[in-house]
C-alpha positions in Angstrom: 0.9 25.0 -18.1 0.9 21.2 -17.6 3.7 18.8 -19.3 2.5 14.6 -19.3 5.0 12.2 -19.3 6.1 8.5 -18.1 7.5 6.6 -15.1 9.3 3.8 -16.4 8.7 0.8 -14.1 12.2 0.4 -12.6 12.3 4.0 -11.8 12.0 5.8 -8.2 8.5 7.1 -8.7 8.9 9.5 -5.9 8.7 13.3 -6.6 11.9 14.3 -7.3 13.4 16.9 -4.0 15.3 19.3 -6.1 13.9 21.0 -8.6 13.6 19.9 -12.4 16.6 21.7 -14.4 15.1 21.0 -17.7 11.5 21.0 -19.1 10.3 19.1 -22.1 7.0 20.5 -23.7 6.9 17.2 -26.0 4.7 14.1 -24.0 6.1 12.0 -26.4 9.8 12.8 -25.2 11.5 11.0 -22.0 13.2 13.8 -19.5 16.2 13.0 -17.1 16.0 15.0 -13.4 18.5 14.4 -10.7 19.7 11.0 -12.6 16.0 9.5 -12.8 14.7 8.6 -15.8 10.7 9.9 -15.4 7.8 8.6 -18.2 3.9 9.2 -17.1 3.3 11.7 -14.4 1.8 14.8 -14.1 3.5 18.2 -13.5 2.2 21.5 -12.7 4.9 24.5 -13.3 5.4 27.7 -12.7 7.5 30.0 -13.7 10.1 26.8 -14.0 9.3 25.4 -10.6 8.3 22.4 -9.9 4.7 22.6 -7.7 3.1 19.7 -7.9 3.8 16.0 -9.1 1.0 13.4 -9.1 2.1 9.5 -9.8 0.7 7.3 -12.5 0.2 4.0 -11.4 1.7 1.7 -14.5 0.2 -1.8 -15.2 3.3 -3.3 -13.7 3.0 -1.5 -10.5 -0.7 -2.4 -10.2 0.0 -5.8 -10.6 2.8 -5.6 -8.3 0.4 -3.9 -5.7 -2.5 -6.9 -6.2 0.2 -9.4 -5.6 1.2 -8.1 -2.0 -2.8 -7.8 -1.4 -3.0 -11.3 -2.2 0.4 -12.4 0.0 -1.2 -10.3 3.1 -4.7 -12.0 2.6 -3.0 -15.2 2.3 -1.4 -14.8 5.3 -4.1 -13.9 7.3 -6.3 -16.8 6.1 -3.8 -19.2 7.8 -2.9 -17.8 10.9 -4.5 -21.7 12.7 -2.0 -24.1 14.1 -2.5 -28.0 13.3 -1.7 -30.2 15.7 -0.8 -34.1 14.5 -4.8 -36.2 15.1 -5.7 -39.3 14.1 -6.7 -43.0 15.2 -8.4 -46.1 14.6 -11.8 -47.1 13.2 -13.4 -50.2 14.4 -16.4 -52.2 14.3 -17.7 -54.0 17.9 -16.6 -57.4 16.3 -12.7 -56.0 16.3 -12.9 -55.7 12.4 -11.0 -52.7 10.8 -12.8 -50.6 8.7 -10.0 -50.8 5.7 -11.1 -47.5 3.3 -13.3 -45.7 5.4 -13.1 -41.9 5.0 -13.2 -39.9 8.0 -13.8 -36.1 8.2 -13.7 -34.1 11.1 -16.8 -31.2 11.5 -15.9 -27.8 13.3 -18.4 -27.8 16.1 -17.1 -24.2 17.8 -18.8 -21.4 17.1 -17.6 -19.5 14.1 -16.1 -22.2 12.6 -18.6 -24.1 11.1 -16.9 -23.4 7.6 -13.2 -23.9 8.5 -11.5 -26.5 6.5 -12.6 -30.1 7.2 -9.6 -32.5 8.5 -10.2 -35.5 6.7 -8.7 -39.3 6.1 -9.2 -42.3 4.9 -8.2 -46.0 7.3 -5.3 -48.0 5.7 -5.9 -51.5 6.2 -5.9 -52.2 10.1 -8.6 -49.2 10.2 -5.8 -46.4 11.4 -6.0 -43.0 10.3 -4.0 -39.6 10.1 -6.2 -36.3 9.8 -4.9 -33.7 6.8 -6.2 -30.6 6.9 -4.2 -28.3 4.4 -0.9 -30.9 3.5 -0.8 -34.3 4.0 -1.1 -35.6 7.8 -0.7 -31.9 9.1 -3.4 -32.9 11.8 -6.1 -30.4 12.6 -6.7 -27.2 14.4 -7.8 -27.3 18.2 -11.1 -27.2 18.6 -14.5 -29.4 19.0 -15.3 -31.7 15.9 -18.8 -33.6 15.0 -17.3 -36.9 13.0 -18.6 -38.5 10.2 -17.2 -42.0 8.9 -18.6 -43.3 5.3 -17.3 -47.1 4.3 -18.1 -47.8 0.9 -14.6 -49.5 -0.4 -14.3 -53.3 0.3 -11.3 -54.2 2.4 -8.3 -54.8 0.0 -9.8 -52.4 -3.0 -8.7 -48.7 -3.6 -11.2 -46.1 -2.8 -11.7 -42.8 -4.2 -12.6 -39.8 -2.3 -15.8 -37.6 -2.6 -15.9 -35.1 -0.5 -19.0 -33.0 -1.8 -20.8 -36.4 -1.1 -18.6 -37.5 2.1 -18.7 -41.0 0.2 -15.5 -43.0 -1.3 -17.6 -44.4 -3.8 -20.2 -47.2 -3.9 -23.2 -48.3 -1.1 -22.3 -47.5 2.9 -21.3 -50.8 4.4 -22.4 -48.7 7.6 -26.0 -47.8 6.0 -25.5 -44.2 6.8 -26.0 -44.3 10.1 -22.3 -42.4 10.6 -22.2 -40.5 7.6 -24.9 -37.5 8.9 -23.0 -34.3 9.2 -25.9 -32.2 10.6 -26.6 -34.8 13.6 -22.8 -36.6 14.4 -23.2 -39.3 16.4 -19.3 -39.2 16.9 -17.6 -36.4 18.6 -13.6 -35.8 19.1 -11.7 -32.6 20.8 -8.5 -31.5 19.4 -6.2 -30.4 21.5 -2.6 -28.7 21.5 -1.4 -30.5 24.7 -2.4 -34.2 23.9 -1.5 -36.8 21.2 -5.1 -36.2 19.6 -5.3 -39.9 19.1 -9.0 -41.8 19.0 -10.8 -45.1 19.0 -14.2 -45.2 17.4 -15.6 -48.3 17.5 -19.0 -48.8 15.0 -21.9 -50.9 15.7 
């Protein structure tokens, strides 16, 4: 003989030690054992002992369950440390390159698709690398950098990153803005101050 009925979500969904003192032969009925209130689970009896109980997952609990998935996955994603990186961008001629976006390329191996540390030069060309909040740095490792400097000094740019551009023609004609083929390079460090001077022809 098999009785159905329901686990309420705030209930103890463990099978119950002693053994069930009353049965009820209605599903639609709620039954009290030991002080728990059960609703759906699955009992096999016998000769009014409990055998076997087998747990119904309930919406709630499955949404509970997909939340701690998502907390453990979270976690592991961002297990890397960032280190405070950032510096100055320069022409030859001295001139700051006010509103140039930076971004930082993982070089190492593996990391080619790690998050890119990016920034853009305040007026006397300095910048400060964010990588997941704002000036967090970036984590150690070997980076191929890109500079793009499309905003005129004194205007606001916008950033782009599908495009690496802050909007408008490269004042630098491209010839730092190649991803594939840096022709700056930077290594980030957890004992150092991380902080560099790239001066642009």
């Amino acid at each position: 003989m098999t009785i159905a009925f329901a686990i309420s979500p705030e209930a103890d969904v463990r099978p119950p030690a002693r053994r069930i003192t009353r049965f009820l032969r209605n599903p639609s009925e709620s039954m009290h054992c030991n002080n728990i209130r059960l609703n759906p689970i699955t009992c096999k009896i016998k000769g009014g002992s409990l055998l076997e109980t087998t747990p119904r997952l309930t919406t709630f609990d499955f949404c509970k369950f997909s939340c701690l998935c998502l907390m453990v996955l979270a976690g592991c994603g961002s297990g890397s440390a960032y280190y405070p990186a950032g510096g100055v961008v320069k022409l030859s001629d001295g001139t700051p390159c006010d509103g140039a976006l930076v971004v930082f390329h993982p070089q190492d191996a593996g990391k080619e698709n790690d998050p890119k540390p990016v920034a853009e030069c305040d007026a006397q060309g300095v910048f400060q690398l964010t990588t997941m909040s704002p000036q967090d740095g970036a984590a150690a490792g070997t980076y191929g950098v890109t500079v793009v400097w499309n905003a005129a000094p004194g205007k606001e740019s916008k950033f782009s990153l599908s495009s690496e551009s802050s909007g408008g023609a490269d004042r630098l004609k491209g010839k730092y803005g190649m991803p594939q083929s840096p022709l700056l390079n930077a290594k980030i460090e957890a004992q150092s101050d991380n902080r560099f001077e790239f001066i642009l022809d």
